[in-house]
PDB file of N, CA, C and O in Angstrom:
ATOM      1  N   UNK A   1      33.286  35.648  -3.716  1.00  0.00           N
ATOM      2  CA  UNK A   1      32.542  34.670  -2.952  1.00  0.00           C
ATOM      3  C   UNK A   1      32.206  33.497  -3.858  1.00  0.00           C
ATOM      4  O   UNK A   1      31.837  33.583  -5.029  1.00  0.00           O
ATOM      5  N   UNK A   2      32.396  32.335  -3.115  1.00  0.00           N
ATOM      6  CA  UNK A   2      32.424  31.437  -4.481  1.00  0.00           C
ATOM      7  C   UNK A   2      31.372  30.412  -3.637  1.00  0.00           C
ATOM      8  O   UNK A   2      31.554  29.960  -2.507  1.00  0.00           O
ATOM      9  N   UNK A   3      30.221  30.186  -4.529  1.00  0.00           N
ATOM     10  CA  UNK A   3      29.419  29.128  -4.576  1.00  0.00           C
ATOM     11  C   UNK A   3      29.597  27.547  -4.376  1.00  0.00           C
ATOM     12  O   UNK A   3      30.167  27.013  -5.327  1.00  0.00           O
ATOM     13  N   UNK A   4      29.361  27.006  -3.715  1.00  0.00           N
ATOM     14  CA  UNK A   4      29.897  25.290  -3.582  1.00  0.00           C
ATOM     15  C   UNK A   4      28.657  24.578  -2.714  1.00  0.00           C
ATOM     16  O   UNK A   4      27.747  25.056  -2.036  1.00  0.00           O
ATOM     17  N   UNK A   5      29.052  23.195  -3.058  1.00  0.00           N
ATOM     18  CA  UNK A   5      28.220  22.135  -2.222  1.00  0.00           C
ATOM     19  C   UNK A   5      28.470  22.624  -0.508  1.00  0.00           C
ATOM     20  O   UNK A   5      27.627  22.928   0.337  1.00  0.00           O
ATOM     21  N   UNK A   6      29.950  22.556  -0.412  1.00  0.00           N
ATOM     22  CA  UNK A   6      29.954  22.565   0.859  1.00  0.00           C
ATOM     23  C   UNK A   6      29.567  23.582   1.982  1.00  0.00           C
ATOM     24  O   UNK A   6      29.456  23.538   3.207  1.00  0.00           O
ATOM     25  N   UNK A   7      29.379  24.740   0.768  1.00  0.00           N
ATOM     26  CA  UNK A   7      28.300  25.598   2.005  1.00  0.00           C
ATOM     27  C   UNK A   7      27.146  25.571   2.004  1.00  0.00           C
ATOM     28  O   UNK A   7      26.512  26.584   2.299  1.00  0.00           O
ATOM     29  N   UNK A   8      26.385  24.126   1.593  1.00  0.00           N
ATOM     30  CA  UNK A   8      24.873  23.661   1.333  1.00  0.00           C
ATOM     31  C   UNK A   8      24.915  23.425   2.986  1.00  0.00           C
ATOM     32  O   UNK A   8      25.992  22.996   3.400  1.00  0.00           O
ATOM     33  N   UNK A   9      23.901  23.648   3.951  1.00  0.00           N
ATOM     34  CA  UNK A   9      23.975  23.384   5.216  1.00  0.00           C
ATOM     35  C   UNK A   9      21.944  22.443   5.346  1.00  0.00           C
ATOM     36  O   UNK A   9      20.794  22.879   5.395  1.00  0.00           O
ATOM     37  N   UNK A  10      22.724  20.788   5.347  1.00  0.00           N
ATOM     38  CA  UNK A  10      21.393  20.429   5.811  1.00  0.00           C
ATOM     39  C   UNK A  10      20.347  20.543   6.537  1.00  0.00           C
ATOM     40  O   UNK A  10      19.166  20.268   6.329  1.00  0.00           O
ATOM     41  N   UNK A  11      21.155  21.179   7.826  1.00  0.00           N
ATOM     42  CA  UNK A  11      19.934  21.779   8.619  1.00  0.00           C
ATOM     43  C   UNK A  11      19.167  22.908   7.881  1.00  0.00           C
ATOM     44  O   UNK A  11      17.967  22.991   8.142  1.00  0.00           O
ATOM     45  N   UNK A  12      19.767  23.908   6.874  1.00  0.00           N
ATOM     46  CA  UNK A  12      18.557  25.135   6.975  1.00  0.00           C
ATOM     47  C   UNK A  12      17.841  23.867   5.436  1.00  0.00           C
ATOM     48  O   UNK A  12      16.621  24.032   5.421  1.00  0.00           O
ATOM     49  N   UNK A  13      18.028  23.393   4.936  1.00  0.00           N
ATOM     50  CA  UNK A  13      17.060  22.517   4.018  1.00  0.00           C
ATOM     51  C   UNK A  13      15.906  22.435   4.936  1.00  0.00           C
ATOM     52  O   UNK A  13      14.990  23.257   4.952  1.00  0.00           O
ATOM     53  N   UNK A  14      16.043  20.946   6.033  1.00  0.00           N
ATOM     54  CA  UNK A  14      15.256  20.439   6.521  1.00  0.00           C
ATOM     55  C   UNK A  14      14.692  21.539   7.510  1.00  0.00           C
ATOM     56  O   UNK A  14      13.650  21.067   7.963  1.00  0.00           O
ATOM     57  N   UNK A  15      14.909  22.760   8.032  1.00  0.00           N
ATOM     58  CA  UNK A  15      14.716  24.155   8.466  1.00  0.00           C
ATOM     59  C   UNK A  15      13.550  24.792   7.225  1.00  0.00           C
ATOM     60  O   UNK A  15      12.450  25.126   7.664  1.00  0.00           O
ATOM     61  N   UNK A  16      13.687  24.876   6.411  1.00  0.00           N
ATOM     62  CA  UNK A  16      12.750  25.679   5.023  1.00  0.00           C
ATOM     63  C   UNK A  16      11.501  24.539   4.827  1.00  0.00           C
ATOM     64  O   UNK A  16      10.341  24.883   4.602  1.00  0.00           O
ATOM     65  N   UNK A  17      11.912  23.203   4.943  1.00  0.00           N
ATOM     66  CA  UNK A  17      11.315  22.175   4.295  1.00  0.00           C
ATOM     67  C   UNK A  17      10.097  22.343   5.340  1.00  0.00           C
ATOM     68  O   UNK A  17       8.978  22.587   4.888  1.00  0.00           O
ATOM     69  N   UNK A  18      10.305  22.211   6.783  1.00  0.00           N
ATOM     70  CA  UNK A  18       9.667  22.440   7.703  1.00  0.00           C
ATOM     71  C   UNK A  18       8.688  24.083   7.296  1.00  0.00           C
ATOM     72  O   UNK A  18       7.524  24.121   6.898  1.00  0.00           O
ATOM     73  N   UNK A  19       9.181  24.731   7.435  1.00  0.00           N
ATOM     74  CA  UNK A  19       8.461  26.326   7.296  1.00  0.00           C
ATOM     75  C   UNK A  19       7.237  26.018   5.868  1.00  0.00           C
ATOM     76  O   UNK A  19       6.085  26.373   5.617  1.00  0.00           O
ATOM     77  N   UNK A  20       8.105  25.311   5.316  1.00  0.00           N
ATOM     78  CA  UNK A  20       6.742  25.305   4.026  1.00  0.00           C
ATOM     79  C   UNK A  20       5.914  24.670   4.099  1.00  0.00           C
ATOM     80  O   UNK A  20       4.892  24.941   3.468  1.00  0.00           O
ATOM     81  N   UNK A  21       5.985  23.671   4.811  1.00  0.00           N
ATOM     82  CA  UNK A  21       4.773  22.732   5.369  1.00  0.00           C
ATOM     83  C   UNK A  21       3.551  23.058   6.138  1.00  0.00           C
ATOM     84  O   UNK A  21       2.401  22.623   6.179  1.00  0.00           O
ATOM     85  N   UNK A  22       4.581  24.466   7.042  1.00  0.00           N
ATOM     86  CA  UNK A  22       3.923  25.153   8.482  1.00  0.00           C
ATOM     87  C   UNK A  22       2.934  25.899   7.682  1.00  0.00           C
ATOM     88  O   UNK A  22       1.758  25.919   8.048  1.00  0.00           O
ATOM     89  N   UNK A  23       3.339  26.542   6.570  1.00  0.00           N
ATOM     90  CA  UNK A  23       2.236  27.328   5.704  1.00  0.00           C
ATOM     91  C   UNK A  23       1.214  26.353   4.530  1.00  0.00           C
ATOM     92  O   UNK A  23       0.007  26.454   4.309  1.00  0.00           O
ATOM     93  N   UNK A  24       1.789  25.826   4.191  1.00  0.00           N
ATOM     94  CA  UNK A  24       1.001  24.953   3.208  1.00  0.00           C
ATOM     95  C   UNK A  24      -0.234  23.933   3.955  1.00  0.00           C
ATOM     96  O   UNK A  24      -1.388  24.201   3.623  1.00  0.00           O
ATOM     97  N   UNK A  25      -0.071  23.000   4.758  1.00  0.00           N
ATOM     98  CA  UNK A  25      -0.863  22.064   5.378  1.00  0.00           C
ATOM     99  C   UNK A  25      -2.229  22.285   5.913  1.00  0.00           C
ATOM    100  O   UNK A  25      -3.293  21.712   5.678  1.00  0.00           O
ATOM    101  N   UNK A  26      -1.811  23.593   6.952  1.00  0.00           N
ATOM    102  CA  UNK A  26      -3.075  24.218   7.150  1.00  0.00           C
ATOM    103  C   UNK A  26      -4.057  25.246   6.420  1.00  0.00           C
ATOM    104  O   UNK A  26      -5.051  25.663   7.014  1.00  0.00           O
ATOM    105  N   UNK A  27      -3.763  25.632   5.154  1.00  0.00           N
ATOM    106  CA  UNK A  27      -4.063  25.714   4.216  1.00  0.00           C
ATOM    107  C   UNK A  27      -4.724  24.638   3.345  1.00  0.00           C
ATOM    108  O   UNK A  27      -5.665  25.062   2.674  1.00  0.00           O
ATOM    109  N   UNK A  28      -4.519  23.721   3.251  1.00  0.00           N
ATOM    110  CA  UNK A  28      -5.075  22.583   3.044  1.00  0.00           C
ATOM    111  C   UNK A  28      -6.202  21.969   3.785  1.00  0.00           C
ATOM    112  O   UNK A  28      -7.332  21.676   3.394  1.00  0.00           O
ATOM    113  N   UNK A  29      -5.662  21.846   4.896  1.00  0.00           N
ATOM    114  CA  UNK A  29      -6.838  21.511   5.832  1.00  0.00           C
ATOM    115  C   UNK A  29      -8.036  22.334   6.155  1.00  0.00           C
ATOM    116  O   UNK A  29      -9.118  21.838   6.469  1.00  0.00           O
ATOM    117  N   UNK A  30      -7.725  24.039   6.036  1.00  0.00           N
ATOM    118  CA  UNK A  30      -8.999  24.848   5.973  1.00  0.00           C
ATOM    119  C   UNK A  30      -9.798  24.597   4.585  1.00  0.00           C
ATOM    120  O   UNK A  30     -10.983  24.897   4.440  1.00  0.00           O
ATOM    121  N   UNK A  31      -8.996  24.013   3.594  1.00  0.00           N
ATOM    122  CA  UNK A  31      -9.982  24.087   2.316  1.00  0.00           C
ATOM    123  C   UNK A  31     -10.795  22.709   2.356  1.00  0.00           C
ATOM    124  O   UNK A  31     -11.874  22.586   1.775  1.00  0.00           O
ATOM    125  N   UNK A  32     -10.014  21.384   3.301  1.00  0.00           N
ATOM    126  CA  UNK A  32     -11.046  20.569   3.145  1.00  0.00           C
ATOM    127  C   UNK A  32     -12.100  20.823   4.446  1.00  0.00           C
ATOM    128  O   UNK A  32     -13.206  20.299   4.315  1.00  0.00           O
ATOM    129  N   UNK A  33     -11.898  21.435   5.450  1.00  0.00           N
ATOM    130  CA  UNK A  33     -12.758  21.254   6.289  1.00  0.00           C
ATOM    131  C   UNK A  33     -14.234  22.274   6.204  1.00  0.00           C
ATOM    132  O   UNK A  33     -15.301  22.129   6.799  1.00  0.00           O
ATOM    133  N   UNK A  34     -13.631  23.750   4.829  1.00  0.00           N
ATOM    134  CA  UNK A  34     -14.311  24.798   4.348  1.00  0.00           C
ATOM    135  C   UNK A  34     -15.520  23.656   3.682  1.00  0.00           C
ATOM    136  O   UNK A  34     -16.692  23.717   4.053  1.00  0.00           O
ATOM    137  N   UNK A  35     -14.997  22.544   2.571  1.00  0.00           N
ATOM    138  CA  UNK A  35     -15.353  22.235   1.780  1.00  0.00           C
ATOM    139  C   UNK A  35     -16.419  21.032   2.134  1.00  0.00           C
ATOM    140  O   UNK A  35     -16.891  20.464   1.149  1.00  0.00           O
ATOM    141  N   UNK A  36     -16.883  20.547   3.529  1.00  0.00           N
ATOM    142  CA  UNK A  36     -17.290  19.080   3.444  1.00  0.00           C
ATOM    143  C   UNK A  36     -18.098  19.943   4.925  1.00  0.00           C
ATOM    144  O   UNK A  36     -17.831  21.018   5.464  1.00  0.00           O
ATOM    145  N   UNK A  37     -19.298  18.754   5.258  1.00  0.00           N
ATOM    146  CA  UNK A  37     -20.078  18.820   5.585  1.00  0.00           C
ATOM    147  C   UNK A  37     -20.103  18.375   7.168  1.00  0.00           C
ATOM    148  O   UNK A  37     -20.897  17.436   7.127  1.00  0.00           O
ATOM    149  N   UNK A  38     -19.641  18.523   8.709  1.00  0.00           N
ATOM    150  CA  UNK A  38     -19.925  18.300   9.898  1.00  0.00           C
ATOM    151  C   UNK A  38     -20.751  18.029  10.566  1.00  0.00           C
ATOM    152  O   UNK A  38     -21.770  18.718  10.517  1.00  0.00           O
ATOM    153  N   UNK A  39     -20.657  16.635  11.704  1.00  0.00           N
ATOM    154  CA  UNK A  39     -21.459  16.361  12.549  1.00  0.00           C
ATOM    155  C   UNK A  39     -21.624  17.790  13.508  1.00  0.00           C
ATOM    156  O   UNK A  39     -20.583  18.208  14.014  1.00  0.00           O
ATOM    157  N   UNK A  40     -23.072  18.653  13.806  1.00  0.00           N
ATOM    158  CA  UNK A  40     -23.533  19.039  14.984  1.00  0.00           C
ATOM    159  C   UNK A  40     -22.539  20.772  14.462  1.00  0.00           C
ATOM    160  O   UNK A  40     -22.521  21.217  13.314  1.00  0.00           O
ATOM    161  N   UNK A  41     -21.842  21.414  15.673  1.00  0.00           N
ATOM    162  CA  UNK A  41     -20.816  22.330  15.347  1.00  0.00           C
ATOM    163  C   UNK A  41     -19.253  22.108  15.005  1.00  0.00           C
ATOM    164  O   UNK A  41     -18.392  22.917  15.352  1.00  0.00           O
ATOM    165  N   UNK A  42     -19.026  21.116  14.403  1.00  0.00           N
ATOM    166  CA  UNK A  42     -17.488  20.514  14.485  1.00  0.00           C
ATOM    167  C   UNK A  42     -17.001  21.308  13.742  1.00  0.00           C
ATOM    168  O   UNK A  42     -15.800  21.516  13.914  1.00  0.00           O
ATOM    169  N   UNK A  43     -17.722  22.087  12.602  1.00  0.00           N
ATOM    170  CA  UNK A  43     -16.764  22.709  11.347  1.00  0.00           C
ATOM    171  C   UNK A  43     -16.295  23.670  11.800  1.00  0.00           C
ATOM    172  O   UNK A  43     -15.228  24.004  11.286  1.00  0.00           O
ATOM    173  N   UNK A  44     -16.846  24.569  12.959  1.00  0.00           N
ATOM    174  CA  UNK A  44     -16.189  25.992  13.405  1.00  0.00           C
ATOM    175  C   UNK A  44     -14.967  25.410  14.934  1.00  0.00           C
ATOM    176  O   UNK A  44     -14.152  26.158  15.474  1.00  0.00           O
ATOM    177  N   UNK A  45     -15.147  24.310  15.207  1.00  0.00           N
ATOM    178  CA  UNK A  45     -14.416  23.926  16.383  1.00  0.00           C
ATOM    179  C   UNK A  45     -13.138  23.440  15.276  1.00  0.00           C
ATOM    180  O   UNK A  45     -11.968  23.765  15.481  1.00  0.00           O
ATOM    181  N   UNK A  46     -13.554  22.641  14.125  1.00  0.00           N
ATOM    182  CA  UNK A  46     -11.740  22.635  13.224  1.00  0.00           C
ATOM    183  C   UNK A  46     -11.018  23.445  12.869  1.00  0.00           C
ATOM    184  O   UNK A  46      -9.806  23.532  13.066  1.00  0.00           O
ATOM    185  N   UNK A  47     -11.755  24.164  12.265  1.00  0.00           N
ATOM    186  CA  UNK A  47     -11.040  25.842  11.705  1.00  0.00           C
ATOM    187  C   UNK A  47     -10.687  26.628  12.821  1.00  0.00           C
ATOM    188  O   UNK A  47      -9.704  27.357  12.693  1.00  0.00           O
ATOM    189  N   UNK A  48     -11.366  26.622  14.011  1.00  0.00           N
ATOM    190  CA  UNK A  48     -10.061  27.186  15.478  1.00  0.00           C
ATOM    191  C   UNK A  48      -9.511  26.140  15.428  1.00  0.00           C
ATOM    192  O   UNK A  48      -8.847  26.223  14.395  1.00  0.00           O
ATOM    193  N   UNK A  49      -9.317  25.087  15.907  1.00  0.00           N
ATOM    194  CA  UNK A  49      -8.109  24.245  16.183  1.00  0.00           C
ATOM    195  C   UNK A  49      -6.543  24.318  14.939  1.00  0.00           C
ATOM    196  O   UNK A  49      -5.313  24.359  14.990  1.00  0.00           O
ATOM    197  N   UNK A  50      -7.629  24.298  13.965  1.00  0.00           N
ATOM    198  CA  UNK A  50      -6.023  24.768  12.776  1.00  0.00           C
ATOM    199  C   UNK A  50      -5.483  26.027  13.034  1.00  0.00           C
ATOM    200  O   UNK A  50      -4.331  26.099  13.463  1.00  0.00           O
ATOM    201  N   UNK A  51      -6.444  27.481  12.748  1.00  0.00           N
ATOM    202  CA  UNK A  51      -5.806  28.178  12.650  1.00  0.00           C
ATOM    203  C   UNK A  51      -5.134  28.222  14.219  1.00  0.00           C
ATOM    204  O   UNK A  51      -3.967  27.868  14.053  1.00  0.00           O
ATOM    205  N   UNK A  52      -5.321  28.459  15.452  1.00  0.00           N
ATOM    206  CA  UNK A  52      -4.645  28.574  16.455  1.00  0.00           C
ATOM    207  C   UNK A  52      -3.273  27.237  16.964  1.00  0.00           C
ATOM    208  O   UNK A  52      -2.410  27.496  17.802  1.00  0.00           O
ATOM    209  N   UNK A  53      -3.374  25.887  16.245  1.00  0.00           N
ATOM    210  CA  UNK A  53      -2.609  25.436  16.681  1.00  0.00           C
ATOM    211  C   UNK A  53      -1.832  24.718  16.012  1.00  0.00           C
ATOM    212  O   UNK A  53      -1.245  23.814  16.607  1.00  0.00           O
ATOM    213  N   UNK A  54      -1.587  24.934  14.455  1.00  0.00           N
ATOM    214  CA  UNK A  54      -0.691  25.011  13.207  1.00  0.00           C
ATOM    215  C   UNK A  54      -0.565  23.700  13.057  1.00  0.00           C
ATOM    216  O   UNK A  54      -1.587  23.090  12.740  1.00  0.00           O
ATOM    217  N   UNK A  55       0.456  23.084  13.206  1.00  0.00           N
ATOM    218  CA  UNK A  55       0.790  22.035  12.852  1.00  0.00           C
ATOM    219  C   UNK A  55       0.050  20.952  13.706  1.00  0.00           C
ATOM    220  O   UNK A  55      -0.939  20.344  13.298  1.00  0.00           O
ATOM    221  N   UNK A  56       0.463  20.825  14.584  1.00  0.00           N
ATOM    222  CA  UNK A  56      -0.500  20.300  15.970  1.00  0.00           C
ATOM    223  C   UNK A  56      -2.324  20.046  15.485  1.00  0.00           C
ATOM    224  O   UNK A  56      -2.874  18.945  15.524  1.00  0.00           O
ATOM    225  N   UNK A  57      -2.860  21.067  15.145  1.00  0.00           N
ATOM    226  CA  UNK A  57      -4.243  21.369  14.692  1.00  0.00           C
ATOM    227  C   UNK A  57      -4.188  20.429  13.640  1.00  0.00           C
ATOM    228  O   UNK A  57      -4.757  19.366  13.886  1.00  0.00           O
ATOM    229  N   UNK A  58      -3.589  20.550  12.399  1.00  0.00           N
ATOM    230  CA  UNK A  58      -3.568  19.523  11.439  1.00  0.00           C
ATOM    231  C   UNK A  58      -3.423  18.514  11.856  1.00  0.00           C
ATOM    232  O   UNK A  58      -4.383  17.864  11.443  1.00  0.00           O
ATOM    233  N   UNK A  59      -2.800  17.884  12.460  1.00  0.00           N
ATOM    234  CA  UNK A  59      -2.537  16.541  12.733  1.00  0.00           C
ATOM    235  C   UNK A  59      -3.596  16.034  13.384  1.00  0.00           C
ATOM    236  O   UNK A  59      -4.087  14.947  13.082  1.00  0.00           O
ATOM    237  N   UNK A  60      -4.093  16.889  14.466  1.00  0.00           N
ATOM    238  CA  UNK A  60      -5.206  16.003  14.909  1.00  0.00           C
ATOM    239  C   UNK A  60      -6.437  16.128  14.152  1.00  0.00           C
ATOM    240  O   UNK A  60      -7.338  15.305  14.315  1.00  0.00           O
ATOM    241  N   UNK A  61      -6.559  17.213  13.235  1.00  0.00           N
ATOM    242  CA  UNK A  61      -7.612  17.213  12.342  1.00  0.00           C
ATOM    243  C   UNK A  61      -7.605  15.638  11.433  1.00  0.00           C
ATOM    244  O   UNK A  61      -8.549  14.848  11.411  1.00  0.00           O
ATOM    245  N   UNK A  62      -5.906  15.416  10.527  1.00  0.00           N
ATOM    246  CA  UNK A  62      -6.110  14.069  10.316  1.00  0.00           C
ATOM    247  C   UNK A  62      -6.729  13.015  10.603  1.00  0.00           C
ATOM    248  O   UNK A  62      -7.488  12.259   9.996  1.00  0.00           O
ATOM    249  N   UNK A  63      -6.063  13.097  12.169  1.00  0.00           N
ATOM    250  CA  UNK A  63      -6.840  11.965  12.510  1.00  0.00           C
ATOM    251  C   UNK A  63      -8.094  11.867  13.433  1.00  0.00           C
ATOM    252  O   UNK A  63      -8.392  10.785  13.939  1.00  0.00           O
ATOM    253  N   UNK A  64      -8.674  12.759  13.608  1.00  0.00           N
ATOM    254  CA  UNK A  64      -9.817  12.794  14.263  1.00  0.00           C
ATOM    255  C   UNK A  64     -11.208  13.403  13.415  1.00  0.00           C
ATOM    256  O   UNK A  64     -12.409  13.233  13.626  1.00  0.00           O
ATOM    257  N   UNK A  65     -10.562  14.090  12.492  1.00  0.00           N
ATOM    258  CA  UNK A  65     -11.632  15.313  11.866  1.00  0.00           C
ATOM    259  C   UNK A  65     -12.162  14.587  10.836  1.00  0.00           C
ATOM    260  O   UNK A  65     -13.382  14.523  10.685  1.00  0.00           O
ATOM    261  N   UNK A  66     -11.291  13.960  10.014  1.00  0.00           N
ATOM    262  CA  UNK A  66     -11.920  13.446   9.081  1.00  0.00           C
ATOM    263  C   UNK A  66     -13.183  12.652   9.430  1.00  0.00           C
ATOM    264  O   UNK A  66     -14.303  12.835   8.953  1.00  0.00           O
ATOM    265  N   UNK A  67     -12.827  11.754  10.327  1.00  0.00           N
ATOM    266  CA  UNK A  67     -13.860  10.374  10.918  1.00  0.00           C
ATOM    267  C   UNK A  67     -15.152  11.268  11.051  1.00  0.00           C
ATOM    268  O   UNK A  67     -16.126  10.578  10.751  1.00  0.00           O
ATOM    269  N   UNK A  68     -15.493  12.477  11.371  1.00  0.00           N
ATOM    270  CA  UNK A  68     -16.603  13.450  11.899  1.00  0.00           C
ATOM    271  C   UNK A  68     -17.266  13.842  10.360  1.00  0.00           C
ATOM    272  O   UNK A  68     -18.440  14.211  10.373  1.00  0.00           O
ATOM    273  N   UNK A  69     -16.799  13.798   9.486  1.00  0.00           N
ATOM    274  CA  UNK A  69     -17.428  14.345   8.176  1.00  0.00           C
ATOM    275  C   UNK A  69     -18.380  13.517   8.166  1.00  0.00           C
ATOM    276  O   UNK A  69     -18.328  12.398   8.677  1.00  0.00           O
ATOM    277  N   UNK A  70     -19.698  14.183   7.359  1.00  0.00           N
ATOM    278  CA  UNK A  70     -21.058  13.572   7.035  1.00  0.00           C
ATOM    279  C   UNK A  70     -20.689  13.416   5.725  1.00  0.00           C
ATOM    280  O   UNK A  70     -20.251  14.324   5.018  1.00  0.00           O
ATOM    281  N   UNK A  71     -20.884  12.115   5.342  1.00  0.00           N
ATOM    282  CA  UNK A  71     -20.989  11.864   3.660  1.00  0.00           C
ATOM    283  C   UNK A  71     -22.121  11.900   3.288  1.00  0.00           C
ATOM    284  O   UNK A  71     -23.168  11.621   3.872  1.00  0.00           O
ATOM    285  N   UNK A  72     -21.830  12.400   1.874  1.00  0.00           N
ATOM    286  CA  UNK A  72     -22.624  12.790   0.888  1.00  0.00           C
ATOM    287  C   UNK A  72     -22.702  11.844   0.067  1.00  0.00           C
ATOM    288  O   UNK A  72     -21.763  11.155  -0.331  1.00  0.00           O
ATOM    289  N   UNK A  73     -24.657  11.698  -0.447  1.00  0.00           N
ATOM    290  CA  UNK A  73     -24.729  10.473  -0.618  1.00  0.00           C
ATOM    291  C   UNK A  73     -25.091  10.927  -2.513  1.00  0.00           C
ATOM    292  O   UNK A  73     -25.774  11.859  -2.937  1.00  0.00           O
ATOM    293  N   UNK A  74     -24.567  10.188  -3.052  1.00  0.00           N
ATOM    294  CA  UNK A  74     -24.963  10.350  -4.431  1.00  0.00           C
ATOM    295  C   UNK A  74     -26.180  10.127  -4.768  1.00  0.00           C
ATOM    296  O   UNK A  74     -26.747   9.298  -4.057  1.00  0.00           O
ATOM    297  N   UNK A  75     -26.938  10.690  -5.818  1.00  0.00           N
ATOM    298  CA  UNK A  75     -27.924  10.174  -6.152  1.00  0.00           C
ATOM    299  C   UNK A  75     -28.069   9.190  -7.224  1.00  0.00           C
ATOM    300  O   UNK A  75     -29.175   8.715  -7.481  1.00  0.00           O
TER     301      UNK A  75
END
C-alpha cells in the first residue's frame, strides 16, 4: 500500500477540521461564560444553550452573550 498526495481527500480535512471545532469551541465558551459575571439568570440560560445546541449555541453566545456580561470594575 503505498502512501501519496493523491489519496489526501479534501473533504475528510475540511470533515476533521469541522469535528475539532465541534469539540473545542464550546469548550471555550463554557470556560468564558464559567468565568465572568451575568445580567439577572443569563449564566445558567448560556451553559444550556451551548451544551444542548453545539455549534449553533456558540455562535449565538458570540454574539449575543457577550453584550450581557457585567464588567468588572477595577479598583
Amino acid at each position: 500500500m503505498e502512501t501519496t498526495t493523491e489519496n489526501f481527500s479534501s473533504a475528510l480535512f475540511i470533515w476533521q477540521t469541522l469535528m475539532i471545532l465541534a469539540l473545542i469551541l464550546p469548550i471555550i465558551a463554557l470556560i468564558d461564560i464559567l468565568r465572568n459575571d451575568f445580567k439577572d439568570n443569563n449564566k445558567l440560560i448560556w451553559i444550556l444553550v451551548v451544551l444542548f445546541t453545539n455549534l449553533v449555541g456558540v455562535l449565538l453566545y458570540l454574539m449575543y452573550g457577550t453584550k450581557q456580561k457585567i464588567s468588572k470594575k477595577i479598583a
